[in-house]
N, CA, C and O atoms as CSV, one atom per row, in Angstrom:
chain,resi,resn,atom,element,x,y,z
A,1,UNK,N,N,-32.436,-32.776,-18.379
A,1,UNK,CA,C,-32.313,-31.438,-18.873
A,1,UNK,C,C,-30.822,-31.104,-19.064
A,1,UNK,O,O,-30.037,-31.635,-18.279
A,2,UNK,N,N,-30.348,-30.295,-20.004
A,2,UNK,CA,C,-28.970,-30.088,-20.737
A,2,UNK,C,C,-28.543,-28.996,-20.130
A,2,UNK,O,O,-29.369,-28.086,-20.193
A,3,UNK,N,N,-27.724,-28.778,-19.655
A,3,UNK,CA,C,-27.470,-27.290,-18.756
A,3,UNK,C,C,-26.510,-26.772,-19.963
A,3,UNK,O,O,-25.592,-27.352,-20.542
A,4,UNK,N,N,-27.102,-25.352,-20.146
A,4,UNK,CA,C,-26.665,-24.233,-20.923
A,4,UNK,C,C,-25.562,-23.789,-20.825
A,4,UNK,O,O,-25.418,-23.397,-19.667
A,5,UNK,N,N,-24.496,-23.593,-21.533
A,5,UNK,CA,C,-23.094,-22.647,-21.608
A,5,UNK,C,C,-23.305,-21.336,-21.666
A,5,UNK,O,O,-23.694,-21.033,-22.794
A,6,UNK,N,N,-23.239,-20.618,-21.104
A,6,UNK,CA,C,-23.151,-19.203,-20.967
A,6,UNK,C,C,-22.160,-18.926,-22.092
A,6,UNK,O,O,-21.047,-19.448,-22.150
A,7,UNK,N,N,-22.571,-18.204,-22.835
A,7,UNK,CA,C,-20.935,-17.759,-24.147
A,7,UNK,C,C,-20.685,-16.382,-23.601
A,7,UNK,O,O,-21.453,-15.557,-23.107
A,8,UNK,N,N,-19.076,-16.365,-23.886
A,8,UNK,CA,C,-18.385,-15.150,-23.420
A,8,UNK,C,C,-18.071,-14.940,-24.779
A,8,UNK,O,O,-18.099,-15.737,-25.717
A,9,UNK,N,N,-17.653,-13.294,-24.727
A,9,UNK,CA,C,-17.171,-12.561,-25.921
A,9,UNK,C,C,-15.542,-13.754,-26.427
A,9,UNK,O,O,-15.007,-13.794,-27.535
A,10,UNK,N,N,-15.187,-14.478,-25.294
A,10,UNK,CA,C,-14.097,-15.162,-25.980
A,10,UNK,C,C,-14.063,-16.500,-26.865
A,10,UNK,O,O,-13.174,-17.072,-27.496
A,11,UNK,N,N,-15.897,-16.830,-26.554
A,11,UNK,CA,C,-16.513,-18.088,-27.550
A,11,UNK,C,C,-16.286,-17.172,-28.682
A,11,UNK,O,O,-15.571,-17.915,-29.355
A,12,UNK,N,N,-16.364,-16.297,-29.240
A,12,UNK,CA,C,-17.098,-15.731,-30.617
A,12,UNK,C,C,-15.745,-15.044,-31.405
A,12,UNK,O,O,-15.845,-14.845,-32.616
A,13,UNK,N,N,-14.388,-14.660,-30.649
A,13,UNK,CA,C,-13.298,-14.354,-30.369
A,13,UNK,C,C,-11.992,-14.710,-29.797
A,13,UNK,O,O,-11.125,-13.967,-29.337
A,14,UNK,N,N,-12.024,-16.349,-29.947
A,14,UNK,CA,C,-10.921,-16.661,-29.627
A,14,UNK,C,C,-9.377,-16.145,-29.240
A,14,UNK,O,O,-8.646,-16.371,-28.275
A,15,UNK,N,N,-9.198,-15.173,-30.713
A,15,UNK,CA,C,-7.673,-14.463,-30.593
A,15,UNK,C,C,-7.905,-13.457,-29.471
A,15,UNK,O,O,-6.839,-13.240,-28.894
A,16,UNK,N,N,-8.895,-12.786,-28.973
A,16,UNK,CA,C,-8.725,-12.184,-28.392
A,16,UNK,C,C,-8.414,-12.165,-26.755
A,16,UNK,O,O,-9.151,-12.580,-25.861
A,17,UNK,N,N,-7.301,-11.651,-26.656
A,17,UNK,CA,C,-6.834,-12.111,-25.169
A,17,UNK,C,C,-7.264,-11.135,-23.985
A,17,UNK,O,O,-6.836,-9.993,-24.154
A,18,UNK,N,N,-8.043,-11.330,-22.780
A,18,UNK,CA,C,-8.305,-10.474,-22.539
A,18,UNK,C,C,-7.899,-10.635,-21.337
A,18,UNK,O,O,-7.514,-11.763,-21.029
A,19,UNK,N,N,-7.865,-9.318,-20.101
A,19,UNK,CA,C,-6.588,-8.923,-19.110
A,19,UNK,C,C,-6.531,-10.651,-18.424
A,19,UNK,O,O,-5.546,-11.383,-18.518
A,20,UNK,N,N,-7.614,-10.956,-17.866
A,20,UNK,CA,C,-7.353,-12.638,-17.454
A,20,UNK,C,C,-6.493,-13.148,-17.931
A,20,UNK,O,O,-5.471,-13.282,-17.258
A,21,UNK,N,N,-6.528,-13.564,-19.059
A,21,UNK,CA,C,-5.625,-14.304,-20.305
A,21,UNK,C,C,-4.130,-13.841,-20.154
A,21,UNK,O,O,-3.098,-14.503,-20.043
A,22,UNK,N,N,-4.368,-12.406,-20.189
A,22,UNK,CA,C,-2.376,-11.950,-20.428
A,22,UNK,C,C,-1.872,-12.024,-19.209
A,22,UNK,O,O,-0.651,-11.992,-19.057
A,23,UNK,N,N,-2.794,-12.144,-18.067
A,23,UNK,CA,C,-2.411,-11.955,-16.901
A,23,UNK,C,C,-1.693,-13.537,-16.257
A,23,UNK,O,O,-0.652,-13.781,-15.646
A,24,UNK,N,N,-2.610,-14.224,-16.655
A,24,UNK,CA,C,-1.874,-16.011,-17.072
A,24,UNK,C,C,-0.842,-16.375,-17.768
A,24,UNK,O,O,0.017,-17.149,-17.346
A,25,UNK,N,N,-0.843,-15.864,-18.851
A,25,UNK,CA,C,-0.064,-15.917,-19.797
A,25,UNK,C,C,1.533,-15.621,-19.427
A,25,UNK,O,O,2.502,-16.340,-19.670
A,26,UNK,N,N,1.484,-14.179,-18.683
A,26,UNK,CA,C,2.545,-13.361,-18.056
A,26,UNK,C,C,2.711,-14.482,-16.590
A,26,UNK,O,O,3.856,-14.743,-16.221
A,27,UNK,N,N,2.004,-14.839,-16.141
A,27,UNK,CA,C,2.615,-15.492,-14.852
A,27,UNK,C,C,3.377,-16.862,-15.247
A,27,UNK,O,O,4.340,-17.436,-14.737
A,28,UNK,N,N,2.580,-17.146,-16.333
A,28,UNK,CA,C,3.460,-18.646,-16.841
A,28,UNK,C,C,4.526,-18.799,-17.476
A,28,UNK,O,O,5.237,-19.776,-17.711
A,29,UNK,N,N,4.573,-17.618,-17.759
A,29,UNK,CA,C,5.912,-17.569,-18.789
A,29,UNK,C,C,7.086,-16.896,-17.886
A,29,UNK,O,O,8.224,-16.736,-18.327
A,30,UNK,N,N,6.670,-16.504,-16.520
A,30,UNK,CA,C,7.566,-16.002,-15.138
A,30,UNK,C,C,7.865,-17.179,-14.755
A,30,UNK,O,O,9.024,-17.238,-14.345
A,31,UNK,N,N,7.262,-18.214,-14.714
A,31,UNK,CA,C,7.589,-19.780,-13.648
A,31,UNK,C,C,8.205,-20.467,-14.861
A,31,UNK,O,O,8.946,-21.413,-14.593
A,32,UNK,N,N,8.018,-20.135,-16.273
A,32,UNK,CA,C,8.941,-21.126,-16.619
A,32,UNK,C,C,10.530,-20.359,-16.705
A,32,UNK,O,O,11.602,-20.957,-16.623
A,33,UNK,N,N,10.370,-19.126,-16.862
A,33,UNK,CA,C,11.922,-18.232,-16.832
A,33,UNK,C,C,12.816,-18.815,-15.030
A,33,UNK,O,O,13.988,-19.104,-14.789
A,34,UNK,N,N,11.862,-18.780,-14.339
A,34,UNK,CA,C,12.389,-18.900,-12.932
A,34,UNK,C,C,13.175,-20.556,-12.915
A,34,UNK,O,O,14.263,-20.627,-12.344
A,35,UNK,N,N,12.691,-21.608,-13.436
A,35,UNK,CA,C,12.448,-22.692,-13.770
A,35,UNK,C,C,13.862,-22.900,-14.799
A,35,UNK,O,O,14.876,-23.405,-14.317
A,36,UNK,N,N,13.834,-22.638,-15.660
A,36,UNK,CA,C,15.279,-22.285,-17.095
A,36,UNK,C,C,15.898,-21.736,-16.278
A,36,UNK,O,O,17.064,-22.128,-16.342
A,37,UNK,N,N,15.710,-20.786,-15.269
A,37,UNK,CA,C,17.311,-20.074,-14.293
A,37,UNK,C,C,17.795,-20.927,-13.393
A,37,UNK,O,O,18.749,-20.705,-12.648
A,38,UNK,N,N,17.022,-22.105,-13.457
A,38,UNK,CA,C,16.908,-23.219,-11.828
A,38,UNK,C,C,17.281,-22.303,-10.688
A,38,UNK,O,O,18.351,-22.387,-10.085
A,39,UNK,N,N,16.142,-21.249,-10.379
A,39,UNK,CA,C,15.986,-20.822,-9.464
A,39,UNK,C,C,14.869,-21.221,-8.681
A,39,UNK,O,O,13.707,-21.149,-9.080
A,40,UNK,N,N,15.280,-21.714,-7.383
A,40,UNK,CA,C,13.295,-21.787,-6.273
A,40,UNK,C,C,13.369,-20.657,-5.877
A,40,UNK,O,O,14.181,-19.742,-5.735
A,41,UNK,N,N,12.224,-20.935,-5.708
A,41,UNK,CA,C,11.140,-19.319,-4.873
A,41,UNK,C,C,12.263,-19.216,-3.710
A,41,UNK,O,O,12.749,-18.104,-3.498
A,42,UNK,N,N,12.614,-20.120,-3.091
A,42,UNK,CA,C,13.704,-19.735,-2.054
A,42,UNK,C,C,14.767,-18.563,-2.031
A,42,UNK,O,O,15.021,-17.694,-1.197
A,43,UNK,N,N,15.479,-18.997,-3.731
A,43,UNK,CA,C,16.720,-18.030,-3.881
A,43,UNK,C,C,16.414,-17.110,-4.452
A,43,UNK,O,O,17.025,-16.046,-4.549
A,44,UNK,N,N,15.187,-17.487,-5.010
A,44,UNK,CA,C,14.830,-16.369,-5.875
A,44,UNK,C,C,14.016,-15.042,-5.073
A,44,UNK,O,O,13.867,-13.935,-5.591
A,45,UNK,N,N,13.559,-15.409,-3.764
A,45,UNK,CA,C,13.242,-14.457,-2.464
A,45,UNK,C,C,14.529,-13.984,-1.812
A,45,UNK,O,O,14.548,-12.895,-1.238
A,46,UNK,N,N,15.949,-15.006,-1.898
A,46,UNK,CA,C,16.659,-14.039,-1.174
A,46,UNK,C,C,17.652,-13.128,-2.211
A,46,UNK,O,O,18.408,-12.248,-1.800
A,47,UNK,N,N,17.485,-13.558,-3.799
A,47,UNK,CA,C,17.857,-12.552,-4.717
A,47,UNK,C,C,17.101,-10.945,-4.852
A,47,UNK,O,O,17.591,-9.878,-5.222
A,48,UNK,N,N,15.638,-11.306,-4.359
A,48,UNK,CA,C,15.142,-10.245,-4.347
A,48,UNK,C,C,15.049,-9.090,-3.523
A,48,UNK,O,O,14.946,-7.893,-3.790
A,49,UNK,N,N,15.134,-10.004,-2.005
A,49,UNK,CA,C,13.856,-9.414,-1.207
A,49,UNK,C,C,12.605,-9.661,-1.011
A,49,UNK,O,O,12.096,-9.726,0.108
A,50,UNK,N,N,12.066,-9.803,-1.973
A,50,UNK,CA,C,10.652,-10.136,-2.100
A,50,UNK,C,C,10.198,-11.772,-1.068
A,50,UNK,O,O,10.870,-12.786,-1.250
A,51,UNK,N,N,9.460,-11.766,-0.436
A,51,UNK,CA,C,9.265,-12.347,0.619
A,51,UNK,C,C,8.640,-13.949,-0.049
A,51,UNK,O,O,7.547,-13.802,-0.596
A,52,UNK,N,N,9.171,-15.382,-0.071
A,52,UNK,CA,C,8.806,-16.056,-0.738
A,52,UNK,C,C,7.273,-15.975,-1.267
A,52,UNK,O,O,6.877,-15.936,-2.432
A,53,UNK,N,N,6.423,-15.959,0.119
A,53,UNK,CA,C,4.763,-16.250,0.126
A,53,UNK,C,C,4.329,-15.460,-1.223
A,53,UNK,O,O,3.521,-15.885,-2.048
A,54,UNK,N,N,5.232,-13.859,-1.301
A,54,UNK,CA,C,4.600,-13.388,-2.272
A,54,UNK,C,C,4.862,-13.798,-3.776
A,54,UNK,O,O,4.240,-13.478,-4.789
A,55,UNK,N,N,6.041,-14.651,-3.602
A,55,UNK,CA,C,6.337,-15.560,-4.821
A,55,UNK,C,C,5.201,-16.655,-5.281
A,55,UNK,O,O,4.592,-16.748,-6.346
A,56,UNK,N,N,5.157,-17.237,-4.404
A,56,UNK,CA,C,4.259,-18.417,-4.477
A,56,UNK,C,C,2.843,-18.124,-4.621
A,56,UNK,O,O,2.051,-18.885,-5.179
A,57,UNK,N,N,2.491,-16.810,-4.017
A,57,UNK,CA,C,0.960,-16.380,-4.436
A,57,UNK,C,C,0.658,-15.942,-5.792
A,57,UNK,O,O,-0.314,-16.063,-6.538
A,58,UNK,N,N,1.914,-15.341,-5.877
A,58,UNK,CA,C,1.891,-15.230,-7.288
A,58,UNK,C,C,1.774,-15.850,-8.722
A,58,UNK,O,O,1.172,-15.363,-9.678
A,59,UNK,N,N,2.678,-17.370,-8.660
A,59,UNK,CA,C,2.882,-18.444,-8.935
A,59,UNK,C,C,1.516,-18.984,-9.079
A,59,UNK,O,O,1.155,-19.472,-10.150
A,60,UNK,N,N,0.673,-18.915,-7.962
A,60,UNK,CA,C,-0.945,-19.526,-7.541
A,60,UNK,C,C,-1.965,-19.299,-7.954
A,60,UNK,O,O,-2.952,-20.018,-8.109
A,61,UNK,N,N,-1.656,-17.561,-8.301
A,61,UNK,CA,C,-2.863,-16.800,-8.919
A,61,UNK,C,C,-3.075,-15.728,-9.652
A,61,UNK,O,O,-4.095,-15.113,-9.965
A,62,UNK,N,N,-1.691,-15.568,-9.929
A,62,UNK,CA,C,-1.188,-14.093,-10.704
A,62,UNK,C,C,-1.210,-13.102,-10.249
A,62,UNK,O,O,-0.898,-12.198,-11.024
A,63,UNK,N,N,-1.524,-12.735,-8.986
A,63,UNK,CA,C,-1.789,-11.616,-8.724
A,63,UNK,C,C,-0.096,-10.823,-7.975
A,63,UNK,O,O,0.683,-11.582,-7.399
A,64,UNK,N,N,0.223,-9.373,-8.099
A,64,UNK,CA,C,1.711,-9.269,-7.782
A,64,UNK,C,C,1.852,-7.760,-7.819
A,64,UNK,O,O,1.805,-7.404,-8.997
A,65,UNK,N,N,1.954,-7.088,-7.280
A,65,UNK,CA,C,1.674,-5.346,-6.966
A,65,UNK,C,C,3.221,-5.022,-8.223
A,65,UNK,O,O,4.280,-5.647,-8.278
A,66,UNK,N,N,2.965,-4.367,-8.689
A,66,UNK,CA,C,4.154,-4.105,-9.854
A,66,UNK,C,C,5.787,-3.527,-9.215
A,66,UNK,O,O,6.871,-3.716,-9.767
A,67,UNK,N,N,5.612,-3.008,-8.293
A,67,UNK,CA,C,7.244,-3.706,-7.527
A,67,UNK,C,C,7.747,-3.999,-7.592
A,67,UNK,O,O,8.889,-3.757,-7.983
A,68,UNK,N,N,6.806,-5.399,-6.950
A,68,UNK,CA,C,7.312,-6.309,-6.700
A,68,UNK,C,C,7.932,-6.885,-7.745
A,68,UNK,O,O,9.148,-7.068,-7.798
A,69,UNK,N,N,6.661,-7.371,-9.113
A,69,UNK,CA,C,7.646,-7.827,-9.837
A,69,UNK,C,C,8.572,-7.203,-10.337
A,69,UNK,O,O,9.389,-8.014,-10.773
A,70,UNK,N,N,8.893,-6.144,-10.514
A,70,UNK,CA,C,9.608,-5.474,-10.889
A,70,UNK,C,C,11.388,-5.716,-10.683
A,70,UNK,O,O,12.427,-5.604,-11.333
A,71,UNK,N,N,10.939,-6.092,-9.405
A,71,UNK,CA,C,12.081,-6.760,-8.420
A,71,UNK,C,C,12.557,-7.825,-8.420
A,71,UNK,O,O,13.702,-8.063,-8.035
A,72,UNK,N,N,11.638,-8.773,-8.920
A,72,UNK,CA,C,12.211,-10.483,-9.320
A,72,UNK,C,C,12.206,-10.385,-10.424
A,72,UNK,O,O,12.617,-11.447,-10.892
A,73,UNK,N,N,11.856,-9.367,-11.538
A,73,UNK,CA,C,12.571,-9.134,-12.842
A,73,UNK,C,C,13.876,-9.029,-12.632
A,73,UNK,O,O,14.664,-9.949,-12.849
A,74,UNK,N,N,14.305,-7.500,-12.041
A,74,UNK,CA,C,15.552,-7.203,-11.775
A,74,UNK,C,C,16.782,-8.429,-11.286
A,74,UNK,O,O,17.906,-8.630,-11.746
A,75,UNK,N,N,15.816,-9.315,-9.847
A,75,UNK,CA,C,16.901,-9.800,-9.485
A,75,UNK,C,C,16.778,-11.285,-10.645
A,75,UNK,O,O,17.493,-12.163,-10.161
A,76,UNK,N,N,16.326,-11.624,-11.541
A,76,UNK,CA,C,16.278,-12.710,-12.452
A,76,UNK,C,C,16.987,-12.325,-14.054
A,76,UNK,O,O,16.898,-12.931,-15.122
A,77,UNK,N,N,17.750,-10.983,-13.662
A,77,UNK,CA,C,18.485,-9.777,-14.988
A,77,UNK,C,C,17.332,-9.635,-16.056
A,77,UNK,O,O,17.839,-9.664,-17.177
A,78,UNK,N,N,16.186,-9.514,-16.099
A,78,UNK,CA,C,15.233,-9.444,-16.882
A,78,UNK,C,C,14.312,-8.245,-16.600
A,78,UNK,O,O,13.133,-8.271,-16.954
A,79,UNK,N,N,14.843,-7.218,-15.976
A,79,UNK,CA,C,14.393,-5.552,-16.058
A,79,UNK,C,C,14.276,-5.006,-17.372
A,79,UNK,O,O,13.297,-4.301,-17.612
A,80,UNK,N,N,15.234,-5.254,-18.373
A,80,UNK,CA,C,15.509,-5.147,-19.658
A,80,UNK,C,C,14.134,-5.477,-20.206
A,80,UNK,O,O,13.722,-4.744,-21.106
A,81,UNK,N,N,13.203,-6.683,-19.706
A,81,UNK,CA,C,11.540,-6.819,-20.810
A,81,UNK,C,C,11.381,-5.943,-20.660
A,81,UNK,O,O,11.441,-5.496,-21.805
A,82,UNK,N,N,11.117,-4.892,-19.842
A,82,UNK,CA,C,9.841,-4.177,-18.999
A,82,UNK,C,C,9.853,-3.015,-20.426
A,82,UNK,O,O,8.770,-2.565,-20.799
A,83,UNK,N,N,10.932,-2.670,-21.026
A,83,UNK,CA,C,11.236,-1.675,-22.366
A,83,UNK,C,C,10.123,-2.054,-23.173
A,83,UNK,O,O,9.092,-1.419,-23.396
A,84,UNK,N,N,10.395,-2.920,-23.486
A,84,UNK,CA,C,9.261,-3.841,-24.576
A,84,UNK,C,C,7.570,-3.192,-24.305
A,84,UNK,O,O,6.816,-2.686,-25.137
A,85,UNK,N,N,7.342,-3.444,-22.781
A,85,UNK,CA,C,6.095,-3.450,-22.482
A,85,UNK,C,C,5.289,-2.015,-23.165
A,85,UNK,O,O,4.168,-1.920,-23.663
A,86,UNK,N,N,6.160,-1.174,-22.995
A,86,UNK,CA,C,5.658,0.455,-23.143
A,86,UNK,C,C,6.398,0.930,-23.885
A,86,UNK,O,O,7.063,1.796,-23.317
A,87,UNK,N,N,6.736,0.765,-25.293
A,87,UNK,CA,C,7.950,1.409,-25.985
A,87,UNK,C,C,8.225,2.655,-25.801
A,87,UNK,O,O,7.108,3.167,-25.725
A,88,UNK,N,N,9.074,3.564,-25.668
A,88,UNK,CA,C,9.127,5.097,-25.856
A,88,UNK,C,C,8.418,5.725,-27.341
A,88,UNK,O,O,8.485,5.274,-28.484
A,89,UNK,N,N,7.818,6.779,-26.877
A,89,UNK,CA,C,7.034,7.231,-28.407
A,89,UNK,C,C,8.350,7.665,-28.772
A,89,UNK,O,O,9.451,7.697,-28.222
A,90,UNK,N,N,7.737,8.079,-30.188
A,90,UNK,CA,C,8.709,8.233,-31.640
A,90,UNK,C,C,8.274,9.767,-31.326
A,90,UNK,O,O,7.184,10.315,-31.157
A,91,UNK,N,N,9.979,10.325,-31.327
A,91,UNK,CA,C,9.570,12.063,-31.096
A,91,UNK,C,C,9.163,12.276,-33.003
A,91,UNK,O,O,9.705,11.704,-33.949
A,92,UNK,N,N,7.910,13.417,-33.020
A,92,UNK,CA,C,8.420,13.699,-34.469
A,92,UNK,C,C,8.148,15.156,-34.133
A,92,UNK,O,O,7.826,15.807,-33.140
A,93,UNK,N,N,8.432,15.375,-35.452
A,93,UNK,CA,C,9.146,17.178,-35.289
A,93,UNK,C,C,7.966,18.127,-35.556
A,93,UNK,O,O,7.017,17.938,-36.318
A,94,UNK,N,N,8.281,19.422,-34.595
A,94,UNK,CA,C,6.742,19.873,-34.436
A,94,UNK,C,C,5.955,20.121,-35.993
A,94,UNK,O,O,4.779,20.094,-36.356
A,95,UNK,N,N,7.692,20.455,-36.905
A,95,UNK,CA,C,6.557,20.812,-38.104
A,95,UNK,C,C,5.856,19.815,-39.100
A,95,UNK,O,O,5.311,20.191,-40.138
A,96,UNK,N,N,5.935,18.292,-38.613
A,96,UNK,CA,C,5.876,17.240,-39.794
A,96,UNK,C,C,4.328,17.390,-39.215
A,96,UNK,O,O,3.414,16.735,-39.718
């Protein structure tokens, strides 16, 4: 007997990335920035603060209370993405 694939909305939808996906996506593209800085979780915990384990859990499974990263952004000079993430709205004028 042939055991069945369950299809997810991402069989039928490839492009579509969904929070899993960006959430991978965003952690991998943190270990390779950390990685290009030749920083370890070592220096890169005592640049922060941030306590290695929570480096490495992070590293493990994506998961990271926004802080925190916030904080191994900062201490990796990469506070500057976080603009990107949420652009500022476009003021427009009350009468347009």
């Amino acid at each position: 007997m042939q055991d069945k694939k369950i299809l997810t909305l991402q069989d039928f939808l490839p492009e579509l990335r969904t929070p899993d996906i960006i959430k991978t996506e965003l952690r991998d593209r943190f270990i390779a920035r950390r990685k290009e800085l030749k920083l370890s979780r070592e220096r890169l915990s005592q640049r922060s603060g941030i306590n290695v384990g929570v480096i490495r859990r992070y590293e493990e499974n994506g998961y990271i209370a926004l802080d925190n990263l916030i904080d191994l952004a900062y201490a990796m000079d990469l506070v500057n993405e976080f603009d990107e993430l949420f652009p500022k709205p476009k003021i427009k004028r009350i009468y347009e």
